[in-house]
C-alpha positions as CSV (number, residue, x, y, z in Angstrom):
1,X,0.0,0.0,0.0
2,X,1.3,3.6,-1.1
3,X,1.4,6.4,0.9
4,X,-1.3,9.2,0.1
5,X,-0.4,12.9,-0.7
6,X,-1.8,16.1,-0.5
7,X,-0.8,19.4,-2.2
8,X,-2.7,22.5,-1.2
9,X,-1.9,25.8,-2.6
10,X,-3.2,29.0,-1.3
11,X,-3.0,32.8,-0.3
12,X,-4.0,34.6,2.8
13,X,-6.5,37.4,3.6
14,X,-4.1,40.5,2.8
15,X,-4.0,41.4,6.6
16,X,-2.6,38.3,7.8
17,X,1.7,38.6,7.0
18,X,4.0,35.8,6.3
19,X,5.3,35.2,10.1
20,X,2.0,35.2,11.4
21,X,0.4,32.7,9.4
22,X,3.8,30.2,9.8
23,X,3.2,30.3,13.5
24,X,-0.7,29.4,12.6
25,X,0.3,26.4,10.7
26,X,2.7,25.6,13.2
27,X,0.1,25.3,15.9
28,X,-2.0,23.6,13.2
29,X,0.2,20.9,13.0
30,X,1.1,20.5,16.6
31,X,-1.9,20.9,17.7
32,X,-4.0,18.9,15.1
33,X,-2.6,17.2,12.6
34,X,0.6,15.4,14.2
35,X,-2.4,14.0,16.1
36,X,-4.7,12.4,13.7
37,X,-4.3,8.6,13.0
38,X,-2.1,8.1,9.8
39,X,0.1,11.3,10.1
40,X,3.4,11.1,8.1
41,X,4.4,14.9,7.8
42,X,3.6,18.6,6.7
43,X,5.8,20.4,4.6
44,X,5.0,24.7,4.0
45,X,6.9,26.6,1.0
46,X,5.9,29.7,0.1
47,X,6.3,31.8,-3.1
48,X,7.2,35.7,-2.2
49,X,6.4,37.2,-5.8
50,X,3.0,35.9,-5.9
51,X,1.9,35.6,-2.4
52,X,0.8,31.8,-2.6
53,X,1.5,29.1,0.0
54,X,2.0,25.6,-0.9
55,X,1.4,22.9,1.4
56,X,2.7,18.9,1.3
57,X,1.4,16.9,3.5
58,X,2.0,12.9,3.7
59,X,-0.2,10.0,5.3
60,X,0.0,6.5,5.6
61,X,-3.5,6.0,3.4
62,X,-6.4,7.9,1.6
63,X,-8.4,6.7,3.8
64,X,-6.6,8.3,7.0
65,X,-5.9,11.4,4.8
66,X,-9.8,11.9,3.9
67,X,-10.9,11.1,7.4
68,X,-8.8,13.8,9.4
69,X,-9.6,16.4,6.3
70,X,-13.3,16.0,7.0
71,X,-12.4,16.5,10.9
72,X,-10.3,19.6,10.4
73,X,-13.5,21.9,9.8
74,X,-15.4,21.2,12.5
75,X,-12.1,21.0,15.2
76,X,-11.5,24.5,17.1
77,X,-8.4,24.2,17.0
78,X,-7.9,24.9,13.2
79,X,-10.3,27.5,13.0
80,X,-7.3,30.2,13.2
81,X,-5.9,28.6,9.7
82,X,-9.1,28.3,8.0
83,X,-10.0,32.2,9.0
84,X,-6.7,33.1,7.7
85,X,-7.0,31.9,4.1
86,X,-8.4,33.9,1.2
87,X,-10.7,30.9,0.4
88,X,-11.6,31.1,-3.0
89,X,-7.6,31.0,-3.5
90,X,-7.5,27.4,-2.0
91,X,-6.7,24.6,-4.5
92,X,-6.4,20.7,-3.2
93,X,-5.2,17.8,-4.6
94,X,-4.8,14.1,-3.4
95,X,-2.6,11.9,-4.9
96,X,-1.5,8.6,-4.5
97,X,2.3,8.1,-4.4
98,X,3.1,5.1,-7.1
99,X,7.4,5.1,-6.6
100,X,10.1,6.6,-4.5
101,X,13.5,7.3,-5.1
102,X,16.0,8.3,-2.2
């Protein structure tokens, strides 16, 4: 069974800077995600000349992927995050990882 991935790309509300939103997603992934079952690891890059925010995150199946996705909205926790992002900006995609190479 391969691993599942998730790309996420996406800008925040103009007010919210650079530093402010790392230390949301940091909490975000302390605080939530490092928590939920099938939790690999989050990777953030973000592109200065357009503002957008790219996300990677691995999981040990689709399944556990979709399943702490669906939680996310509804926890407290990451309503910071969600409130930060210029929503119609956000772009997801879930793929499933076929080969590695190290």
């Amino acid at each position: 069974m391969s691993i599942a991935t998730e790309i996420v790309t996406m800008k925040t509300l103009q007010e919210v800077t650079k530093y402010s939103f790392i230390s949301i997603v940091d909490a975000l992934e302390k605080d939530y995600h490092s928590k939920q079952q099938g939790f690999i690891d989050t990777e953030l890059l973000y592109n200065e000349e357009n503002r957008e925010w790219t996300m990677i995150q691995h999981w040990a199946s689709m399944e556990e992927l979709k399943a702490a996705s669906d939680k996310m909205f509804q926890d407290e926790g990451a309503a910071p995050f969600v409130k930060a992002l210029d929503a119609a900006s956000v772009k997801m995609r879930i793929i499933p990882q076929i080969k590695i190479w190290r």
